[in-house]
C-alpha positions in Angstrom: -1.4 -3.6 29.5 2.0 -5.7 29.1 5.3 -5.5 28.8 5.9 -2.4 26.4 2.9 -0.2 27.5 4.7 -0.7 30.8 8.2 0.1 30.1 6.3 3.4 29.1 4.2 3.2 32.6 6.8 2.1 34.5 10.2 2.9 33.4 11.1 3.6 36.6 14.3 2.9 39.0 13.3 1.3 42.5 15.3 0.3 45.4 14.0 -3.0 46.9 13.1 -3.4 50.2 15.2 -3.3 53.6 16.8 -6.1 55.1 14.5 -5.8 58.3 11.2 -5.9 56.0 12.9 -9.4 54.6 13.4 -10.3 58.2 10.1 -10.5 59.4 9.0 -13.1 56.7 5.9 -11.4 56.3 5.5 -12.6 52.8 1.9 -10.8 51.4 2.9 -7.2 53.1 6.0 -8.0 51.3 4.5 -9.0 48.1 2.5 -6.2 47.9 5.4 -3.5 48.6 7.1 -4.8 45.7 3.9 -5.1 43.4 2.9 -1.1 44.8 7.4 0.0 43.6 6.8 -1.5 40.3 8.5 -4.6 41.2 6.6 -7.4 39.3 8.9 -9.6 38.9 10.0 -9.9 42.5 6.4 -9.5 43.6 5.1 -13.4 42.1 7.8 -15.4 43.7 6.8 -13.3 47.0 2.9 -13.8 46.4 3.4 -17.6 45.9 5.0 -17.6 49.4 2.4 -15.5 50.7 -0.3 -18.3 49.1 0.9 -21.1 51.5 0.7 -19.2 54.6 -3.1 -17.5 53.8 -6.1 -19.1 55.7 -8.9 -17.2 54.1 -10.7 -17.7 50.9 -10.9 -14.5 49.9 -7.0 -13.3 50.6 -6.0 -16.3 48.5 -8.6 -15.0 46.2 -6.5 -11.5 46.5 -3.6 -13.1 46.5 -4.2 -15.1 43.1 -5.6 -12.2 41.3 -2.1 -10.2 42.4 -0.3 -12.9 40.7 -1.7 -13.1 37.3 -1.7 -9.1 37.9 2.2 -9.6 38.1 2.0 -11.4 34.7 -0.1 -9.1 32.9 2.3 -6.0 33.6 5.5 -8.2 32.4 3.6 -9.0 29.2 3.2 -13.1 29.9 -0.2 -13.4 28.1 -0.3 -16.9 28.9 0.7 -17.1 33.1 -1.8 -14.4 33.3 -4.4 -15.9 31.2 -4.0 -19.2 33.7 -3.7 -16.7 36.8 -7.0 -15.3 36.1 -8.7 -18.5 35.7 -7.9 -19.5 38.8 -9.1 -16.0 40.8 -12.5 -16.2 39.2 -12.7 -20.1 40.1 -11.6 -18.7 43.9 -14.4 -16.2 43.5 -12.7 -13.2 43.5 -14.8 -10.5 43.0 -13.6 -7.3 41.6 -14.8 -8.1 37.8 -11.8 -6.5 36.4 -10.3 -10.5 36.3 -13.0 -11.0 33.7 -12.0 -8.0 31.8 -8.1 -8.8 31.9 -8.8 -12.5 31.3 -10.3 -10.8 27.8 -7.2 -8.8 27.3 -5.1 -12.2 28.0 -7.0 -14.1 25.6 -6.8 -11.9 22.7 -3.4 -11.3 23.4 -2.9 -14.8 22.0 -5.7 -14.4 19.1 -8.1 -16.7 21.2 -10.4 -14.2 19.8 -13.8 -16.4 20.1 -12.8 -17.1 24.0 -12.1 -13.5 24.6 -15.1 -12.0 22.8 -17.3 -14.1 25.5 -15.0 -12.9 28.4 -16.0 -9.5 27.2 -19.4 -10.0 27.5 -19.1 -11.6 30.6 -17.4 -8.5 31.7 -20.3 -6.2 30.0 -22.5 -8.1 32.0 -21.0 -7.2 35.4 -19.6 -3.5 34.3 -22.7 -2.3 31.9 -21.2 1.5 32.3 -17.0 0.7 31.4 -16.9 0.7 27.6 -14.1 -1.5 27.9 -16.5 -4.4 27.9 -18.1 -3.1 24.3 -15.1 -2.4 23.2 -12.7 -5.5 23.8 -16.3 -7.3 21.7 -15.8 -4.9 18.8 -11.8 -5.3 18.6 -12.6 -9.2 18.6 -14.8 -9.1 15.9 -12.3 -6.5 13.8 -9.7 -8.9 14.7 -10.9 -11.8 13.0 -12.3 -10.2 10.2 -8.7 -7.9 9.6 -6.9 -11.1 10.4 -8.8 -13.3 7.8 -8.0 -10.2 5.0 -4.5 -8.8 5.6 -3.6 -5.8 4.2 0.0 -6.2 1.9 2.6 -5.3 4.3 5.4 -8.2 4.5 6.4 -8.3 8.3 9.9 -10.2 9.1 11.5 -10.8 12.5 15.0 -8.9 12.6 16.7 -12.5 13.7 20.2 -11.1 13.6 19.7 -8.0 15.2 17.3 -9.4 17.9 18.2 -11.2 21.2 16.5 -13.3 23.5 16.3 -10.1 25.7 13.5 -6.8 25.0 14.7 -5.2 22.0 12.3 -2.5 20.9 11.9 1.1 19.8 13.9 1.3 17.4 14.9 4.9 15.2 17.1 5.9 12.5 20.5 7.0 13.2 21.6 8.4 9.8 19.7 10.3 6.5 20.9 7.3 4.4 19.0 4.9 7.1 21.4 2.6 7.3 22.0 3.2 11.1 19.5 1.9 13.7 19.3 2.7 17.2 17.0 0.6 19.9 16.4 0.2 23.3 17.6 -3.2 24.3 18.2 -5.0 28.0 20.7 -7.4 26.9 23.8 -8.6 28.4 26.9 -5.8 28.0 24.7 -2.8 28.8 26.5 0.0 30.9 25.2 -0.3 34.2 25.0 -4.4 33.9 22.4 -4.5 37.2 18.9 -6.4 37.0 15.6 -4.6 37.1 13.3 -6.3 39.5 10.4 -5.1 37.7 11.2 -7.5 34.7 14.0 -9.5 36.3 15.9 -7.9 33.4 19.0 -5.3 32.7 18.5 -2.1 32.5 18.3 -0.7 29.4 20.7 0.8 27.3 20.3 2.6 23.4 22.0 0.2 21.2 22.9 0.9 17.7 23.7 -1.1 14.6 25.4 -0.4 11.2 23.9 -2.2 7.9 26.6 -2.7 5.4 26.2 -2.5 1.2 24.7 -6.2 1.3 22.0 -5.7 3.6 24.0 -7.2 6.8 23.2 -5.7 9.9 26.6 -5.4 12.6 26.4 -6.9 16.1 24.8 -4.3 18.2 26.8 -1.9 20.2 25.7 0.3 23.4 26.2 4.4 22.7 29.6 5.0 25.0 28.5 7.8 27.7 27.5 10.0 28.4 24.2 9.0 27.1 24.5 5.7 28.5 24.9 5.1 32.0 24.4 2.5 34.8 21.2 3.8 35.2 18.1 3.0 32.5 18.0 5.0 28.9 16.2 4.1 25.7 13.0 5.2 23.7 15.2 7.5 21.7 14.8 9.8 18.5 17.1 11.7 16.6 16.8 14.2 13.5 17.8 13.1 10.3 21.3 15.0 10.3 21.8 13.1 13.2 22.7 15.7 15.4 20.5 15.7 17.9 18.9 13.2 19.9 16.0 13.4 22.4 16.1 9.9 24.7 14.3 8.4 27.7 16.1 8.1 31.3 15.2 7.0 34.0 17.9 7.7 37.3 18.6 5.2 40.1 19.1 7.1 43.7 19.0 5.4 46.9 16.1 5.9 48.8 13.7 7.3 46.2 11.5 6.5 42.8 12.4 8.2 40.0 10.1 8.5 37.3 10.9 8.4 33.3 12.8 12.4 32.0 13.6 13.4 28.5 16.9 14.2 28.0 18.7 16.0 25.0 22.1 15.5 23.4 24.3 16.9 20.5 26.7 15.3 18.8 30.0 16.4 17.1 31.8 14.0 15.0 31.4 10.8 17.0 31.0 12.4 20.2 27.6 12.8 22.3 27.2 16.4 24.5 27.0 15.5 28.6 22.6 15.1 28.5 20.7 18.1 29.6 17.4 17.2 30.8 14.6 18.9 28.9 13.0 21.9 30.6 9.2 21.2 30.9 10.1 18.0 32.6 9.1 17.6 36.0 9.9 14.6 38.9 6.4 14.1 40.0 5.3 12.9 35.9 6.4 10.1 33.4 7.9 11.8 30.2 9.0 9.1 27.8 9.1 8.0 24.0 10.2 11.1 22.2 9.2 11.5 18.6 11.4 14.5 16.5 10.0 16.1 13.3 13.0 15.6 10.7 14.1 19.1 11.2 13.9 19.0 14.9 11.8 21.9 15.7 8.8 19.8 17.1 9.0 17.1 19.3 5.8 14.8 20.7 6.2 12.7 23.6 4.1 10.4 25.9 3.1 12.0 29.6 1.2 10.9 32.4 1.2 15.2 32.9 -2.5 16.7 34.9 -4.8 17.6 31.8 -4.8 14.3 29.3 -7.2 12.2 28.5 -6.1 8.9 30.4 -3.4 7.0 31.7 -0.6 8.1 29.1 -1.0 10.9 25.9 0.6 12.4 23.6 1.9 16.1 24.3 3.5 18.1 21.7 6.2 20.8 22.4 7.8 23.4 19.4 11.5 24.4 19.9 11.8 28.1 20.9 14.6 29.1 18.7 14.8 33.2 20.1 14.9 31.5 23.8 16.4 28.4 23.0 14.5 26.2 24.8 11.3 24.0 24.4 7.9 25.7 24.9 5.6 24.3 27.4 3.6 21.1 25.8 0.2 21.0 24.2 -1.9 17.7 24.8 -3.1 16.3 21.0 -6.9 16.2 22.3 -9.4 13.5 22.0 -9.1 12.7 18.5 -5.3 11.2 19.3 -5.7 10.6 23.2 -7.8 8.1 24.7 -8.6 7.2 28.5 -6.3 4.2 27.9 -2.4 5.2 26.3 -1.2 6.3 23.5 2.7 6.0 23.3 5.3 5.7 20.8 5.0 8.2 18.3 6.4 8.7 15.0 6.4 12.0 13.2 6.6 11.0 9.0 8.1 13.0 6.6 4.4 13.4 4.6 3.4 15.2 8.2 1.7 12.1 9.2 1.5 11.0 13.0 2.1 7.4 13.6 1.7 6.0 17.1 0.5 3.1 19.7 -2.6 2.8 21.3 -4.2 0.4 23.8 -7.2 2.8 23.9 -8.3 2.9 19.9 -10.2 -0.3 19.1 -7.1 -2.9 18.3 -6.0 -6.4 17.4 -4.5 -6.7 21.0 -2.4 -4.9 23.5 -0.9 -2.2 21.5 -1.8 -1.7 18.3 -0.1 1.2 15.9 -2.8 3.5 13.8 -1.8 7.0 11.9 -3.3 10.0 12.3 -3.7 12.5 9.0 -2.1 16.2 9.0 -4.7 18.2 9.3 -3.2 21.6 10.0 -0.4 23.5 12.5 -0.2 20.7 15.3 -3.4 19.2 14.3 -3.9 15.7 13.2 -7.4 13.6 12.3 -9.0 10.5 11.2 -7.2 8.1 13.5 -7.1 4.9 11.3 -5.5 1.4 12.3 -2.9 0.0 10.3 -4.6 -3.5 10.7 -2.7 -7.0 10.3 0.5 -7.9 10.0 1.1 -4.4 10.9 -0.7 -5.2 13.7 -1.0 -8.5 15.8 -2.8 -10.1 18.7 0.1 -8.8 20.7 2.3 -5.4 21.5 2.7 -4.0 18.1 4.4 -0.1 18.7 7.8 2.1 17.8 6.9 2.1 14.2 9.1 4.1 11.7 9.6 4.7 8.2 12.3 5.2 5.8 11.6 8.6 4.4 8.7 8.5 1.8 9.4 4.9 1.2 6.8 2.3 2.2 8.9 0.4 4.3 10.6 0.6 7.8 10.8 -0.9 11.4 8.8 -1.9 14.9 9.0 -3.5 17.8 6.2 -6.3 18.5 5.8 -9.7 20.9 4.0 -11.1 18.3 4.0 -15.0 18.0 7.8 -15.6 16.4 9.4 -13.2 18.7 12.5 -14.0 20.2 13.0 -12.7 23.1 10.4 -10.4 25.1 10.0 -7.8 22.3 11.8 -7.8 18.7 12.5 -5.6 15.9 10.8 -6.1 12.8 11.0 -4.9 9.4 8.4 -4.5 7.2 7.7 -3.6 3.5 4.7 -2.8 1.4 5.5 -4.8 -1.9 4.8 -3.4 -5.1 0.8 -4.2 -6.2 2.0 -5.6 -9.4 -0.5 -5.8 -11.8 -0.2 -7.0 -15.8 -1.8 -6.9 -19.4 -1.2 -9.4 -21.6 -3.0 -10.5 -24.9 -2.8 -11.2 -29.3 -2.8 -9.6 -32.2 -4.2 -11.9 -35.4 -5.2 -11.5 -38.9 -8.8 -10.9 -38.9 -9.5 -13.2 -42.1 -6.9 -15.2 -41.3 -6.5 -15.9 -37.3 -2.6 -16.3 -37.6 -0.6 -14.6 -35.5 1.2 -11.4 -36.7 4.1 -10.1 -35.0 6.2 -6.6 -35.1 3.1 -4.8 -34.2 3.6 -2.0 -32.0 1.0 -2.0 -28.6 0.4 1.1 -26.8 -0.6 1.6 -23.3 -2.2 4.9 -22.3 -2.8 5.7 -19.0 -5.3 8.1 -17.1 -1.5 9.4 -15.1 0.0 10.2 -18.1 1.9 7.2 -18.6 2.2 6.7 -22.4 4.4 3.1 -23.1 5.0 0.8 -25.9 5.9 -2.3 -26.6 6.1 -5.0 -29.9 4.5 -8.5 -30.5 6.4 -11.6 -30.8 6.1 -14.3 -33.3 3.3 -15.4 -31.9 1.2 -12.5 -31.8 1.8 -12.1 -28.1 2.5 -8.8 -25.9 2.7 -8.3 -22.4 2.7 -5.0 -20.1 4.8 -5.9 -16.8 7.1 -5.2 -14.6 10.5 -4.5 -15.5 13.7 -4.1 -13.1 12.4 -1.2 -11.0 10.6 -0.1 -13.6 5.9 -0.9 -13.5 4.1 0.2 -16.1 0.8 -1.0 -15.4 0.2 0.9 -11.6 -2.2 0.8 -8.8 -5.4 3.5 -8.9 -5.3 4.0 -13.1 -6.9 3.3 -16.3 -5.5 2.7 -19.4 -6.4 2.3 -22.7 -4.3 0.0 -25.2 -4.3 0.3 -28.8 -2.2 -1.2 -31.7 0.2 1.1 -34.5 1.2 -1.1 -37.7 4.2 -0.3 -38.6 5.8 -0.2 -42.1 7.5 -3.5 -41.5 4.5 -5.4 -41.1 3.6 -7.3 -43.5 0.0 -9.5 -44.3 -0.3 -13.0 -45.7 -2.1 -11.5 -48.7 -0.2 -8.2 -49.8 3.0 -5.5 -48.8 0.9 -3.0 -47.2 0.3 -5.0 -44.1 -2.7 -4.1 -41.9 -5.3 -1.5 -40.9 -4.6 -0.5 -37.0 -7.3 -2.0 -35.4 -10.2 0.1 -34.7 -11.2 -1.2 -31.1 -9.8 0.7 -28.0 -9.2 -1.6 -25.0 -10.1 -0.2 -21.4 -8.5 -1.9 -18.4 -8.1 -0.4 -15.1 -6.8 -0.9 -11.6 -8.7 1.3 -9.7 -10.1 -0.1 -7.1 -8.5 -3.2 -6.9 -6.6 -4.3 -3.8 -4.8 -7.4 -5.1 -2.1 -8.7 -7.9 -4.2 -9.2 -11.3 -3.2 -10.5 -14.6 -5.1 -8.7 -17.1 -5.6 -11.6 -19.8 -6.9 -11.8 -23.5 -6.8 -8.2 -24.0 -6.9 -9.1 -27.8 -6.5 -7.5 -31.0 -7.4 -8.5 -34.8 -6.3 -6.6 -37.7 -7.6 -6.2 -41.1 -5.5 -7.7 -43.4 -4.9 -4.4 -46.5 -6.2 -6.6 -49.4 -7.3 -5.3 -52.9 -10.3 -3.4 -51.7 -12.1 -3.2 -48.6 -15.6 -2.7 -47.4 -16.9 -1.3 -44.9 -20.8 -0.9 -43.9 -23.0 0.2 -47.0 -22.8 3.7 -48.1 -26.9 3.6 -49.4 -28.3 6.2 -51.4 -31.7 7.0 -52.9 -32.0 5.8 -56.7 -30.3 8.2 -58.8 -28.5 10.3 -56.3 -25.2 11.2 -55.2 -26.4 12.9 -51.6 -25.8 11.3 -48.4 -28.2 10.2 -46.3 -28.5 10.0 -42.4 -27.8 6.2 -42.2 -24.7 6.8 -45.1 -23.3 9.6 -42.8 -23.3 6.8 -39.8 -21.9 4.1 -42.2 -18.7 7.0 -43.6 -18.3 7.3 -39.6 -16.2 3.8 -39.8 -14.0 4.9 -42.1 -13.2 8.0 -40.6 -12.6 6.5 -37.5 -10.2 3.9 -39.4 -8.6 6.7 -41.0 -7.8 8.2 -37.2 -6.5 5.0 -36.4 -4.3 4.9 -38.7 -2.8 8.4 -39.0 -0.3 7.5 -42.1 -2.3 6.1 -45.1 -3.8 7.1 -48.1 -7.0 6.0 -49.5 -9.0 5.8 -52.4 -12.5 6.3 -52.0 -14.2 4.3 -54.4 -18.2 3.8 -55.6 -19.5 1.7 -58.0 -22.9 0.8 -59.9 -24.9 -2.4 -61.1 -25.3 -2.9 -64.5 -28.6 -0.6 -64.8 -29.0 2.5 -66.3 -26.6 3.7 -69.3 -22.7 3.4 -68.9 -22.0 7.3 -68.9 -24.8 8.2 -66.5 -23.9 5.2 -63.8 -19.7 6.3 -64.4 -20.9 10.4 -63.6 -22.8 9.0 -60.7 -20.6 7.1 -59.3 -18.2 9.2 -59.5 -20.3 12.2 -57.7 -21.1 9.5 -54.9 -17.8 8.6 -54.3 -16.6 13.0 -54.4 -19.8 13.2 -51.6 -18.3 10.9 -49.3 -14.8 12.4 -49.3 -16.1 15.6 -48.6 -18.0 14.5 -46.0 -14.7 13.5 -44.1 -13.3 16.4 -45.3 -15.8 18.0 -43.4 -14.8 15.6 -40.6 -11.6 17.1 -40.5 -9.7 14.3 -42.4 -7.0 16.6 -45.2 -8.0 16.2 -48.0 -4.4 14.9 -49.4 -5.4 11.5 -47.6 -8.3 10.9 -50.5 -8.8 10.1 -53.4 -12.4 10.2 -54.4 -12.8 7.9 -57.4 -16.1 6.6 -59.6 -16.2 3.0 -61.9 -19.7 2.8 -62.6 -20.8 -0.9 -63.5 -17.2 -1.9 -64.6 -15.8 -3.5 -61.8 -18.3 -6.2 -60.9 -18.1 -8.3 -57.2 -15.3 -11.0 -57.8 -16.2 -14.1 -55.5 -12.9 -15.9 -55.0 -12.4 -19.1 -52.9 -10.1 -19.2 -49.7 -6.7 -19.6 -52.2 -7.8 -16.6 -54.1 -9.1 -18.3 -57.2 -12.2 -16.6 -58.9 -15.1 -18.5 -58.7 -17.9 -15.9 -60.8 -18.2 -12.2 -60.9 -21.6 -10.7 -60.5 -22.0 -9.4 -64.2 -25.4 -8.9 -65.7 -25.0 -12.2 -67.2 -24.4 -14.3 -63.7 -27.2 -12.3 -62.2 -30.0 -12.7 -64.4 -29.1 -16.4 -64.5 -29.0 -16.5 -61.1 -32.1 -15.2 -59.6 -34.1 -16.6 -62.8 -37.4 -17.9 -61.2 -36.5 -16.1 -57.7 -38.1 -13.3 -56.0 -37.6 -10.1 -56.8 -35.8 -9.5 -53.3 -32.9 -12.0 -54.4 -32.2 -10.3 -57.9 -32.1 -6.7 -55.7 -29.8 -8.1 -53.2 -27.6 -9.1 -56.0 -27.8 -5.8 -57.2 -26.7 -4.4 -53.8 -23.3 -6.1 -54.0 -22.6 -4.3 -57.1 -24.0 -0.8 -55.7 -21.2 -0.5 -53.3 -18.8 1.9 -51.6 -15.5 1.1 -51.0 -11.4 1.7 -50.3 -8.3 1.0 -51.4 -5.0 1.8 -49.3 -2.5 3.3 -51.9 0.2 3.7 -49.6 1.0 4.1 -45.7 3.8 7.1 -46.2 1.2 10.2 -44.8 3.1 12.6 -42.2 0.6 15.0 -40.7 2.6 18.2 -40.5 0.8 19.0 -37.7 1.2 15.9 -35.4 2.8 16.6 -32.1 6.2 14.9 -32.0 5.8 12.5 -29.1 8.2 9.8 -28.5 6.7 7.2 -25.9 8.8 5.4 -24.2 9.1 1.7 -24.3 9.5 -1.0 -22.2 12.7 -2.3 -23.8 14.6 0.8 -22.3 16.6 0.3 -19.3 15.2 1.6 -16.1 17.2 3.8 -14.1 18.8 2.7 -10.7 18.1 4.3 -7.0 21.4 5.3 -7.3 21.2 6.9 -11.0 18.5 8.6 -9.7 19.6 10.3 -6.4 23.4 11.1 -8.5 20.4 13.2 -10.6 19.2 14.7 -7.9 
């Protein structure tokens, strides 16, 4: 435990000792009246005195262990780390210097070192479950620390001073007012705390202006600051009413951390009224309101928790006006260690600090799901950089917005404890690829790409001149989102036009499938490609095969016709004709009436299909349009007429002259034109990415 789980411990006002004590020079009985009144930082220089004047082994021993206690409980990692070494080497011999030796190692991320302290400690206390634990947190440490989750984590450099600064809460719905606890120079009182040989604190606040400046920080007048110490505050988000830690200063007695309450009107705080269920013998501290303010949760040292500090939780009375009496959260918040700093989200979630839950170091924050009516479950750590080898607590958010504040030591901190921000940056993912000419591999551009996705989202964008198109982000605007898959598909419009002919290409058949689910960090989704089918005189598509000298479709003809009606789904606006043709066998009429009954079977098979009939044209040639074979510049090279054919296979086998054949006996289409509405198509306009997304501003004036 350092410094912040002690401000929550030990936020307490201490007179130091009399004149007469001082007198007697009596250095350890001193020391140790400081170090039992909270007095830490007074307590080391008086335990160093106390060293030179002990004769024993074993009260220097003491003595030495009471010194790097001192450290521990002011949150100096590194003097305490140094202070236990030196105990153990005196032989000291409560094993507890082994177990906070641990704690003071991986305070510092000397996460090997600490994880054999631990055993060492296991070893010596089999039955604490510290010992087990601090191995575990070691090893989740390292491996959390070695795969950080996205959070971006920055030190709040103008804000901070060299002096604690910590807990921090919003002070406004627009949350661009912060209030936090700081013990700086120009707090009220202006007296030092000898249990950090620091001020006492006072609730600052700070104004962030259109550009993102944050003001010098400013105490709250009085009443609600005084001379004596107050911080750890909350507020609802009308900013009306505040619920804050303090902690009085009378002569001759301890008083323990209250929770006091305070209205505002206009710029001016109510005189503080101390909350009801409050009592002097117990610590109340580090308030948490829900937004509206009818439930608060608080830390408590109160008779019926589950260790040193838990989290209570009390509802506001609204008949009686007052708080009701508090409810501990259980064991499934509440450990036998503390659990402090709690932060009620908007979503229901509870966010707090633990030392108990297994951690990266001191403190650690983890959230808690909503589970019903002052319930909350699956306790989960928010791992690094959320989290750190040191003090990591005070966490809040702004609204439903992945981003926010916290108070941490972490390595980079100024001054005892900082402010932090931190946001969760966008998982930005993209899909890029080509569209080409099939038969050609150039590049065609004005083709429309469309991107589907699984949550609806239905975008669209065009290719360039070189064939490229690219989902990203743009402004605040991401199409291509965490946890969904999309499909992409291309849409030729009229404008685009093939090397070889007006009526441009066939939409491309294939359906890409990407998807994000799943995937925890920034992808490119590349070669997501595309090749069209450039609409030439005729085209082909598998063989439409029938038996000799009939018109009826068999099974594999059925499959074969399923290409083409899939081509005419792709591509919604042309017209076809459906075209069959014969070899040179058989008599002219009879091959003309056949063909012409093959080519009437496979239209009304995808009318069958569901395709309208106004998008066919069934159409028979018999043997008069022979295969043309043309070279690459479109020159004809030889038909294959009866002539050519019979040359040809002369002196062959019989399975080249019927292969020839099968070129003739084919099944084909023509595009006649690209003009086809479907008076039943739902009107849908996607949107596309060349559209201007709206601002956060646009959008809250809508709302």
């Amino acid at each position: 435990m350092n410094l912040t789980t002690k401000v929550i411990v030990t936020f307490v006002a201490t007179l130091v000792f009399s004149v007469n004590a001082m007198a007697q020079k009596n250095f350890a009985v001193e020391a140790d009246n400081s170090f039992n009144n909270k007095q830490y930082f007074n307590a080391i220089e008086l335990y160093k005195k106390a060293y030179t004047k002990a004769k024993k082994k074993e009260d220097k021993a003491y003595i030495i262990f009471r010194i790097a206690e001192c450290y521990r409980l002011t949150g100096d990692s590194k003097q305490a780390e140094a202070w236990y070494v030196k105990a153990i080497k005196a032989n000291y011999t409560d094993p507890k210097a082994k177990l906070y030796l641990a704690d003071a190692k991986k305070a510092q991320e000397k996460y090997n070192e600490a994880l054999i302290e631990y055993q060492n400690y296991q070893t010596d206390a089999p039955s604490d479950p510290r010992g087990e634990n601090g191995v575990k947190s070691c090893e989740l440490a390292t491996k959390w620390k070695e795969n950080p989750t996205r959070y971006k984590v920055e030190n709040l450099a103008l804000v901070n001073s060299k002096d604690p600064d910590f807990a921090p809460t919003y002070g406004d719905k627009k949350y661009n007012k912060l209030l936090f606890t700081s013990m700086r120079p120009g707090v009220t009182g202006g007296a030092m705390d000898g249990t950090l040989g620091e001020y006492y604190s006072d609730i600052f606040e700070t104004q962030q202006d259109k550009n993102g400046r944050w003001s010098t920080p400013t105490p709250i007048p009085p009443p609600v600051n005084t001379n004596d110490n107050e911080g750890l505050s909350t507020m609802t988000k009308k900013g009306d009413l505040m619920v804050f830690t303090r902690c009085l200063s009378e002569k001759g007695s301890t008083s323990l951390n209250q929770l006091y309450s305070a209205t505002r009107k206009g710029t001016t705080w109510s005189e503080p009224e101390k909350l009801s269920f409050c009592t002097d013998s117990n610590k109340f501290a580090s308030p948490a309101l829900s937004s509206g303010g009818t439930m608060l949760i608080f830390a408590s040292d109160m008779p019926g928790g589950q260790g040193e500090n838990d989290l209570w939780m009390s509802n506001y009375n609204k008949k009686e006006k007052k708080w009701d009496a508090p409810v501990n959260l259980g064991p499934t918040i509440n450990t036998a260690g503390n659990e402090v700093f709690p932060f009620i989200h908007d979503d229901g979630t509870l966010y707090f600090s633990s030392d108990g839950h297994l951690g990266m170091g001191g403190l650690d924050v983890f959230k808690a799901e909503k589970k019903g009516k002052g319930e909350w479950t699956n306790v989960t750590n928010l791992k690094y950089p959320l989290n750190s080898a040191g003090d990591d607590f005070g966490i809040i958010f702004e609204g439903a917005k992945e981003r926010g504040y916290l108070s941490s030591n972490r390595e980079g901190t100024k001054g005892a404890d900082d402010l932090w921000s931190f946001v969760l940056p966008p998982l930005l993912f993209v899909i890029e690829g080509k569209v080409v000419d099939c038969k050609f591999k150039e590049p065609v551009e004005g083709v429309v790409v469309r991107l589907a996705g699984s949550d609806g989202t239905n975008v669209e964008t065009k290719t360039d001149a070189e064939g490229k198109y690219k989902f990203a982000e743009n402004g605040s605007a991401r199409y291509v989102v965490p946890n969904v898959s999309y499909t992409i598909t291309t849409d030729v419009g009229k404008d685009v036009v093939s090397r070889k002919g007006p009526l441009g290409f066939l939409n491309s058949s294939e359906k890409q499938k990407v998807t994000t689910v799943g995937i925890e960090e920034a992808k490119t989704f590349k070669g997501i490609n595309f090749c069209l089918t450039p609409i030439e005189k005729e085209i082909r598509f598998p063989d439409v095969l029938y038996e000799l000298g009939s018109f009826e479709l068999t099974q594999q003809s059925k499959d074969s016709l399923d290409f083409l009606y899939n081509t005419l789904i792709d591509n919604g606006n042309i017209v076809i004709e459906l075209s069959s043709h014969t070899d040179f066998r058989g008599g002219d009429a009879d091959n003309q009436v056949l063909s012409e009954k093959r080519a009437q079977s496979c239209v009304n098979y995808l009318i069958s299909k569901g395709i309208p009939a106004e998008r066919m044209v069934a159409k028979g040639y018999g043997e008069k349009r022979p295969v043309e074979v043309r070279d690459a510049d479109g020159n004809l090279q030889y038909s294959l007429t009866e002539a050519y054919i019979n040359k040809t296979s002369k002196g062959q086998p019989k399975e080249v002259f019927e292969a020839m054949m099968q070129k003739n006996r084919r099944t084909v289409f023509t595009v006649l034109r690209k003009d086809y509405v479907n008076p039943n198509a739902p009107k849908v306009v996607p949107k596309t990415q060349q559209q201007k997304p709206k601002t956060e501003e646009e959008e809250e004036e809508e709302e």
